[in-house]
TIFI-548052 format. One record per residue (C-alpha): residue in one letter; x, y, z. Coordinates in steps of 0.05 Angstrom, whole numbers, padded with zeros to 5 digits, always signed. Layout:
// TIFI-548052
aXYZ
...
END
This chain:
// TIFI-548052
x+00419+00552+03747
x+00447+00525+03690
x+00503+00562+03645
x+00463+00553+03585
x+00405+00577+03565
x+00397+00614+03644
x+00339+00643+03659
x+00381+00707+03688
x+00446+00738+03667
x+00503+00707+03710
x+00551+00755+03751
x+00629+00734+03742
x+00693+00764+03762
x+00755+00762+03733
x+00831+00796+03759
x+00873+00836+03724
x+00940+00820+03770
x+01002+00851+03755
x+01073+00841+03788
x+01148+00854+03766
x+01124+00867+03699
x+01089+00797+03689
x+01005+00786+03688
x+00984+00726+03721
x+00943+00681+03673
x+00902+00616+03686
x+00886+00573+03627
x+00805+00561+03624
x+00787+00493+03651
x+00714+00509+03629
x+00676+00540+03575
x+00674+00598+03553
x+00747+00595+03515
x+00766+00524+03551
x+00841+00517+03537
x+00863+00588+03524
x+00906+00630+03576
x+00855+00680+03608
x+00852+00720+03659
x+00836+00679+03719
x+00762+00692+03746
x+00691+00656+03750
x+00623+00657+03778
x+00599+00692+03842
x+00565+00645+03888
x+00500+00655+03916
x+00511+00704+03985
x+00576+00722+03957
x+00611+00796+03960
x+00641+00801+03891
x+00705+00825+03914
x+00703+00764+03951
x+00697+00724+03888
x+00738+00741+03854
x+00791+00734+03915
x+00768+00663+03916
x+00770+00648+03841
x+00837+00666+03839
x+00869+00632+03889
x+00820+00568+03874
x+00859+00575+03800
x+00930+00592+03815
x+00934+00588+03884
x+00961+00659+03890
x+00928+00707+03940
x+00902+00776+03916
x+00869+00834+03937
x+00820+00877+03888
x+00847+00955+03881
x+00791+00980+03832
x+00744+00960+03792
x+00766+00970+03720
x+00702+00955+03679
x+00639+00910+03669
x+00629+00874+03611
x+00568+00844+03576
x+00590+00780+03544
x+00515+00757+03504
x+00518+00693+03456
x+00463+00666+03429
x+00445+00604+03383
x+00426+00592+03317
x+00356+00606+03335
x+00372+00667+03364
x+00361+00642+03433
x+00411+00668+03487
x+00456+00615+03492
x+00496+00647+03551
x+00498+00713+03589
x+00554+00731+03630
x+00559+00803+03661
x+00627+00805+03675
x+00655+00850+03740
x+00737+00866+03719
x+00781+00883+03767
x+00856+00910+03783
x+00884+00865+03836
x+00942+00864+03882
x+00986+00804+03893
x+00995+00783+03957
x+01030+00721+03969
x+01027+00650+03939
x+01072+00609+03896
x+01030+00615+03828
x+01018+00540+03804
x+00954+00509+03778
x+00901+00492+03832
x+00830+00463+03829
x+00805+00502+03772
x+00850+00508+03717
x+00895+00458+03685
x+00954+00512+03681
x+00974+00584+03707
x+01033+00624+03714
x+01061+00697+03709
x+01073+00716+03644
x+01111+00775+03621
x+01080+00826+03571
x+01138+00816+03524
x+01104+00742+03512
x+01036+00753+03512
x+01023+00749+03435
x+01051+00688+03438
x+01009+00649+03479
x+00941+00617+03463
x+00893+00671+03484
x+00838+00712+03459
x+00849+00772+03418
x+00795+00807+03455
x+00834+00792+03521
x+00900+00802+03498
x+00872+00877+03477
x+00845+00881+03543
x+00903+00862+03586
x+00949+00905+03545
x+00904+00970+03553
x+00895+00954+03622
x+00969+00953+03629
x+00979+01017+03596
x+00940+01052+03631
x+00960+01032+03698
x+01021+01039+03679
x+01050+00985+03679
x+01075+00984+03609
END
């Protein structure tokens, strides 16, 4: 199905992975936001558990291995055209993860990722709606 113009919404994941005070962050290799640091995640397969996704995802992008706590929320991300068509439809499954093991460096699906520490994060080339997002998660968890 394509990513444009689908004739269903498409189911992603995305991980919210926290360790020694740094978020690991992936920078998009594909639309939507190609080039900015994100959260790593992506698109559940076909016969895929999500959990399992986004397990996959995340070590396909930064070659660290995770493991989902809790889901945190689900998000509807709904763009449409100048027509008003929808363009794209993502609902989007976000989760607190664990880190596991792995040396964080980029893998098959992103051109860049690495922990970064909170005290950086408005520095780097991200979102504002995912900056806001990471930085709530993180103070609610705790973590900051």
């Amino acid at each position: 199905m394509s990513r444009e113009y689908p004739r269903f919404p498409i189911p992603g994941v995305a991980a919210v992975t926290i360790n020694n005070g740094k978020i690991l962050l992936a920078v998009r290799g594909k639309p939507p936001s190609m080039g900015k640091w994100g959260i790593p995640g992506g698109i559940v397969e076909l016969g895929e558990k999500v959990e399992d996704a986004v397990i996959r995802e995340v070590f396909e992008e930064t070659n660290v291995v995770i493991k989902p706590i809790k889901l945190i929320t689900v998000l509807n991300s709904i763009v449409h055209d100048d027509e008003g068509k929808i363009r794209t439809h993502y609902v989007l499954l976000e989760y607190l993860c664990e880190y596991v093991s792995g040396e964080v460096h980029a893998a098959s699906d992103a051109p860049d990722a690495k922990w970064i520490s909170f005290e950086k994060l408005d520095s780097i080339d991200m979102m504002e709606s995912t900056r806001k997002f990471v930085k709530q998660v993180a103070k609610q968890e705790g973590y900051i």
